[in-house]
Every structure is written in structure tokens, then in C-alpha cells.
C-alpha positions as CSV (number, residue, x, y, z in Angstrom):
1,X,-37.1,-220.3,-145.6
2,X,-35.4,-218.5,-148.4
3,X,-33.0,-219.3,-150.4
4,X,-31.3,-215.9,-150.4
5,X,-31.4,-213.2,-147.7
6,X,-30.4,-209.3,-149.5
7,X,-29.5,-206.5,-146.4
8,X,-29.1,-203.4,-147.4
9,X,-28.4,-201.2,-145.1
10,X,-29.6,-197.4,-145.3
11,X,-29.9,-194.2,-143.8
12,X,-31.8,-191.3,-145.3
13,X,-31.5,-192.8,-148.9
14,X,-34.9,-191.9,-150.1
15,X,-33.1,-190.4,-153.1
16,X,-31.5,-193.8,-154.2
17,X,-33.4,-196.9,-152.5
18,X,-35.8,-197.3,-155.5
19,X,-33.3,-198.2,-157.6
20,X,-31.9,-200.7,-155.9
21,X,-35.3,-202.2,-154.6
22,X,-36.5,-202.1,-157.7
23,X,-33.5,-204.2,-159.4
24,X,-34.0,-206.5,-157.0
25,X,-38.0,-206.9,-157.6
26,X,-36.9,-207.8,-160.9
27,X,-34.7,-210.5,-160.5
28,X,-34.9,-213.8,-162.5
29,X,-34.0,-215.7,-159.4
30,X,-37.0,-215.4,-156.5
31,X,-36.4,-217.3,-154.0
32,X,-35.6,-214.4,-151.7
33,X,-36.2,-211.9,-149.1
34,X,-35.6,-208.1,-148.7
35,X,-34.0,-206.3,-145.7
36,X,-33.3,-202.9,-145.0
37,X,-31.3,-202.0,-141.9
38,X,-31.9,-198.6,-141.5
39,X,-30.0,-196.2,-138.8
40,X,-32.8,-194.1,-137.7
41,X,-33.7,-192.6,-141.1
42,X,-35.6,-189.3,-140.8
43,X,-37.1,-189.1,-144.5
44,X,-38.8,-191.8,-146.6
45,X,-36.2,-194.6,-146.2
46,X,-39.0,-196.6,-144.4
47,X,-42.1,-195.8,-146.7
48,X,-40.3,-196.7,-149.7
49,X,-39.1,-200.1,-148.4
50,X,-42.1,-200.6,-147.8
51,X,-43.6,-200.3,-151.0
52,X,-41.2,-203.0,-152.1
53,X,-42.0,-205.6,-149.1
54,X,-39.0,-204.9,-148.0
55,X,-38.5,-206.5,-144.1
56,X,-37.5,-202.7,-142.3
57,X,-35.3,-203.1,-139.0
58,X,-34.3,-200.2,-137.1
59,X,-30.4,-200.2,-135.8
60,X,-29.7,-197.7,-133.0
61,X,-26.3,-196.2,-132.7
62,X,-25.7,-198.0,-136.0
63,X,-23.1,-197.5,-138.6
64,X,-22.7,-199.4,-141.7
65,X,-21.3,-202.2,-139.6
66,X,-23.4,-202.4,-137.1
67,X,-26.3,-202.2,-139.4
68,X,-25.3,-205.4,-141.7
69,X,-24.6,-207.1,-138.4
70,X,-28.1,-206.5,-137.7
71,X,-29.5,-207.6,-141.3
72,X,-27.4,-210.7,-140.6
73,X,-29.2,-211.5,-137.6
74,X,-32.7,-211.1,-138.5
75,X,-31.9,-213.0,-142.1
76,X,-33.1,-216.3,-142.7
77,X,-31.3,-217.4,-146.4
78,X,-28.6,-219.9,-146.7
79,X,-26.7,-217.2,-148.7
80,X,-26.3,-213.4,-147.3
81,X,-26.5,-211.1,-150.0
82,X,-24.9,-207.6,-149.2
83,X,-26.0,-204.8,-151.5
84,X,-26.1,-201.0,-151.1
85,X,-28.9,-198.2,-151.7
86,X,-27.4,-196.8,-154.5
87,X,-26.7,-199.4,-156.1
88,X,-28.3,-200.9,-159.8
89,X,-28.6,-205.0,-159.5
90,X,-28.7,-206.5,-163.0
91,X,-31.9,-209.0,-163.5
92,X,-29.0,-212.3,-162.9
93,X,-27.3,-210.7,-160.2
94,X,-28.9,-213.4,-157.9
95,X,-29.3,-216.0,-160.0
96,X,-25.3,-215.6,-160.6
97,X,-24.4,-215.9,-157.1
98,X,-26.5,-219.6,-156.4
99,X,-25.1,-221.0,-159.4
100,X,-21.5,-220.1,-158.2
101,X,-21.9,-221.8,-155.0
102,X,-23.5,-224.5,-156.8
103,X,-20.3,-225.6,-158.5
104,X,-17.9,-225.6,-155.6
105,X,-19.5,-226.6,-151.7
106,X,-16.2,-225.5,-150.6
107,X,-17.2,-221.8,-152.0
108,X,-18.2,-219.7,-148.5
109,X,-18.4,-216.1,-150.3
110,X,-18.5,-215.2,-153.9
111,X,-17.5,-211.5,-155.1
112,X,-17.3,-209.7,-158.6
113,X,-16.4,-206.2,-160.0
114,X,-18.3,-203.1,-160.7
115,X,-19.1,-200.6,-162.7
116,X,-19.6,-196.9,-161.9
117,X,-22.2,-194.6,-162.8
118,X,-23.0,-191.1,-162.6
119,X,-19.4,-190.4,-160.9
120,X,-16.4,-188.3,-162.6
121,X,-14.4,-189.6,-165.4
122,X,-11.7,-189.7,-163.2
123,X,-13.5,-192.5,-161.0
124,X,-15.0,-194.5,-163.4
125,X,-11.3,-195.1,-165.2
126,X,-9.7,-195.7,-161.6
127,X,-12.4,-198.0,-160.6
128,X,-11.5,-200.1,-164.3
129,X,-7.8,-200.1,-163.4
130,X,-8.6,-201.7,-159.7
131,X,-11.2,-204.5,-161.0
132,X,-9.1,-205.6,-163.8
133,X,-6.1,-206.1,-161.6
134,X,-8.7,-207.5,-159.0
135,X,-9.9,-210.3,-161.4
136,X,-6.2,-210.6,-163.5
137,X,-4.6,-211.8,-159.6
138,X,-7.9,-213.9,-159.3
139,X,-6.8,-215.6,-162.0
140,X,-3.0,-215.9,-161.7
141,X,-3.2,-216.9,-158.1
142,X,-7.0,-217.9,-157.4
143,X,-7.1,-215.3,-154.2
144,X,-9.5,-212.2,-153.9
145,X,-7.5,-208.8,-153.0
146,X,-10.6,-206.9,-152.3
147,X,-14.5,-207.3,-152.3
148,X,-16.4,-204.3,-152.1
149,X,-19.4,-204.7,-149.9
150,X,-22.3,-203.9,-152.3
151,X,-21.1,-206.8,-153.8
152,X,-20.7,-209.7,-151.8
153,X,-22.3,-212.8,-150.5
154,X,-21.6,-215.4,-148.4
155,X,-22.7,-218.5,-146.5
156,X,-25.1,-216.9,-143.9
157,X,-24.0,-219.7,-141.4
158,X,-20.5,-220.0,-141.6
159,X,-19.9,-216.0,-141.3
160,X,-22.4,-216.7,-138.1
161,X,-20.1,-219.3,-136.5
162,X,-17.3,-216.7,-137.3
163,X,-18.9,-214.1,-134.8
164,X,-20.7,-212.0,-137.5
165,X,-19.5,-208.7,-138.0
166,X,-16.8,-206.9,-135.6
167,X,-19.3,-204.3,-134.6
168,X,-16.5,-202.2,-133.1
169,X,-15.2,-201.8,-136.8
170,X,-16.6,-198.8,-139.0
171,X,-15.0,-198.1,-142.3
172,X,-13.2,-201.7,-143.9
173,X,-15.3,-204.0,-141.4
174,X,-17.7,-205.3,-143.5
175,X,-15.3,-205.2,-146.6
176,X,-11.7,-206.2,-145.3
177,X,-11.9,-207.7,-141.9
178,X,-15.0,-209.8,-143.3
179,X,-12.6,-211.3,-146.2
180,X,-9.9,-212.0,-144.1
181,X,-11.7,-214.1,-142.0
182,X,-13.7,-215.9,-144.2
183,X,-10.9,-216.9,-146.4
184,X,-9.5,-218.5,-143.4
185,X,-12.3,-221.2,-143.3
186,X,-13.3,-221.3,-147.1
187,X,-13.1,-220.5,-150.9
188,X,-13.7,-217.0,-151.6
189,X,-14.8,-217.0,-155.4
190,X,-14.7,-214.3,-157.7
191,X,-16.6,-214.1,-161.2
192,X,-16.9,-211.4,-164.0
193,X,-20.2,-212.0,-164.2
194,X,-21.4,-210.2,-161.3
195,X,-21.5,-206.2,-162.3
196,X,-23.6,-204.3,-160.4
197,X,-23.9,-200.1,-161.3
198,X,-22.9,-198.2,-158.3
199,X,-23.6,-194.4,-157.9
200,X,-20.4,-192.2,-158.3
201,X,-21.7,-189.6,-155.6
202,X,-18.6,-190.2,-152.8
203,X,-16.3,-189.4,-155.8
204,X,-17.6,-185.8,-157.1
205,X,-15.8,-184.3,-154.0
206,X,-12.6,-184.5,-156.8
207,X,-9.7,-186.9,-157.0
208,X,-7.2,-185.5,-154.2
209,X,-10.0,-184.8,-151.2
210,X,-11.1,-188.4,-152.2
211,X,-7.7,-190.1,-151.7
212,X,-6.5,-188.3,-148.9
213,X,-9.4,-187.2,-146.8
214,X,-11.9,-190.4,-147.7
215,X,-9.5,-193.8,-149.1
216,X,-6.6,-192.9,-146.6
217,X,-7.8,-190.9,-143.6
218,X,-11.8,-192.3,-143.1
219,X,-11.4,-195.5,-144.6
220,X,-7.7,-196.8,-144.1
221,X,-6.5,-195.2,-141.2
222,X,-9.6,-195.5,-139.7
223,X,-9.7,-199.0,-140.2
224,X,-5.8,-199.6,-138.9
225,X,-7.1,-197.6,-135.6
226,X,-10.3,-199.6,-134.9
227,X,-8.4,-202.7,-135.2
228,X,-5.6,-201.9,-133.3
229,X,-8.1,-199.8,-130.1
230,X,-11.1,-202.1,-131.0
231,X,-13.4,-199.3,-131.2
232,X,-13.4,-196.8,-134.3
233,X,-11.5,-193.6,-133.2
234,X,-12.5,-191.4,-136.6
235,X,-16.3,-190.6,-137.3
236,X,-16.9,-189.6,-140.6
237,X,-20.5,-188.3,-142.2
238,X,-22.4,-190.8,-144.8
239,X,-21.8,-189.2,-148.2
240,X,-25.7,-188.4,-149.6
């Protein structure tokens, strides 16, 4: 049984998967396992997971939700490590995560900031405003206001005794419903430490159609409405 269990979930990311399968292959920490939860890709999602030994699942009617839930359920780690496709994992990024739950047993999901790449100058300065405040409140108050989903972990079983993920949830359910309920039963740590690179591609659609018509319509809204209906009411297309 593994230590860790990574799900990434993907769909038609032939373009970006490498990366992040390859950071992981290179990781200083090994005692792992791969898992791509893929939505019924159509181009070489599955080929190139498996040239990584990556586990491949197939999620029908999935969404981004739906297909962590899955990853969840077929993972075998103590720790859940969420990651994304287009996303660069430093060599550490794993062995940072057991060391932090190492020093605490009261620790049920560690978190950490990011850094942006290949995205407009615009985003990468926004996204430095948002993690410093992130980690300043961290450290005035000890509480985590966000944790973005390509970079989170938690304890596989505790979030199972929670339910998993609410599958009904697209947009914000495996970022803000899943920190709200684990703080509820555990420490949620946060560390500068853990800096993945993540792709700037949803941000090149320019500053004001990303605020209004992605972070406010798709993402909050959305959000507010599947919480409120239980069942998401907005369908948006994955950015590629």
C-alpha cells in the first residue's frame, strides 16, 4: 500500500500531461502511485498516462468533481495528493507534504501557494497579491482562506468518512466545499514550501472576461447555485 496516492484528473490534456507526469516521476519521495481520472478523453490522454504507469480510470458524465471523487475511490495512500495536468511539481513537492503531516497528527490537509507560468503579466502579479495575503492570514490567525486544488492533500480516510466529494458540485467543490469541511474535523496546514508552476492558459482570455465571465459567473455563482439546488445549474467548457 502506498504511502501517497496523486489523482489528477484530465480530459483531452495530451498537450500538458507530460509535464506534470513527468515531475512527478521525478520526485525525491517514492513511495507513491499515479492516477489519472479522465472524462472520456478523445486524444492521447490515455497513451501518455500510460507511458508514465500511470493507473487510467474512466469517469462517465464526469466533471472535475466527479472525476477526483473517482480518483479518491480507487486510491489506496494514506495521503490524497490533488494535482492538475498542467501543472509543474517541484522534485520535493511530495516529500514536503509527508513531512508536514509528520509534525502535527492533528494535520488532516496541507496546502501552499503557487506560482504562474506562461499566463499574462496581469495574472501572474494578481496571483502574488492573493498567495501573499493567503499565507500573511495563515500566519496572523493560523486559518487557510483558500486552497487551490492542484495543490492540496489530505488524509485519504478522514475526507472518506466525510462523504468524499459532493458530486453534485462543479466549480468550487473540490476547492471550497472540500476546505470547509475538513477544517471542521482537523488542522488544515499551510506551508511556503509547496510551489508548484501552474499554466496561465484560463487567464489569456484578458483580465475583465476572466473576472466576470470565469471567477464570478462559472466559478462563484455557480458554486452559490449548486449549493443552494444541489445540482450545478451553469455548465461551462474546460479551458484547453
Amino acid at each position: 500500500m502506498p504511502k501517497i496516492s496523486v489523482v489528477i484528473p484530465a480530459y483531452n490534456e495530451e498537450k500538458y500531461l507530460t509535464v506534470s507526469l513527468k515531475s512527478f516521476k521525478n520526485q525525491t519521495f517514492k513511495d507513491f502511485e499515479l492516477i489519472v481520472a479522465d472524462g472520456g478523453s478523445t486524444d492521447d490522454t490515455e497513451k501518455i498516462s500510460s507511458i508514465y504507469n500511470a493507473k487510467f480510470i474512466t469517469v462517465k458524465n464526469s466533471n472535475v468533481v466527479r472525476a477526483r471523487d473517482a480518483g479518491l475511490r480507487a486510491a489506496q495512500g494514506e495521503i490524497l495528493v490533488c494535482a492538475d495536468a498542467d501543472t509543474f511539481y517541484p522534485p520535493d513537492h511530495l516529500e514536503v507534504i509527508w513531512n508536514e503531516y509528520l509534525k502535527n497528527d492533528q494535520v488532516v490537509a496541507v496546502t501552499g501557494k503557487a506560482r504562474m507560468v506562461n499566463g499574462p503579466k496581469w495574472g501572474i502579479i494578481v496571483w502574488g497579491i492573493i498567495y501573499r495575503i493567503i499565507a500573511l492570514f495563515y500566519r496572523l490567525f493560523a486559518t487557510v482562506l483558500y486552497a487551490p486544488a492542484y495543490n492540496l492533500s489530505y488524509k485519504r480516510l478522514v475526507f472518506l468518512d466525510l462523504g468524499g466529494y459532493d458530486v453534485s458540485l462543479d466549480f468550487g467543490g473540490d476547492e471550497l466545499d472540500v476546505l470547509s469541511r475538513l477544517k471542521k474535523v482537523g488542522k488544515i496546514a499551510f506551508t511556503n514550501k509547496l510551489c508548484p508552476q501552474t499554466d496561465g492558459r484560463r487567464y489569456k482570455v484578458g483580465f475583465f472576461t476572466f473576472l466576470f465571465k470565469h471567477a464570478l459567473y462559472y466559478y462563484t455563482l455557480n458554486y452559490l447555485l449548486a449549493r443552494f439546488f444541489r445540482k450545478s445549474l451553469i455548465r461551462a467548457k474546460p479551458v484547453r
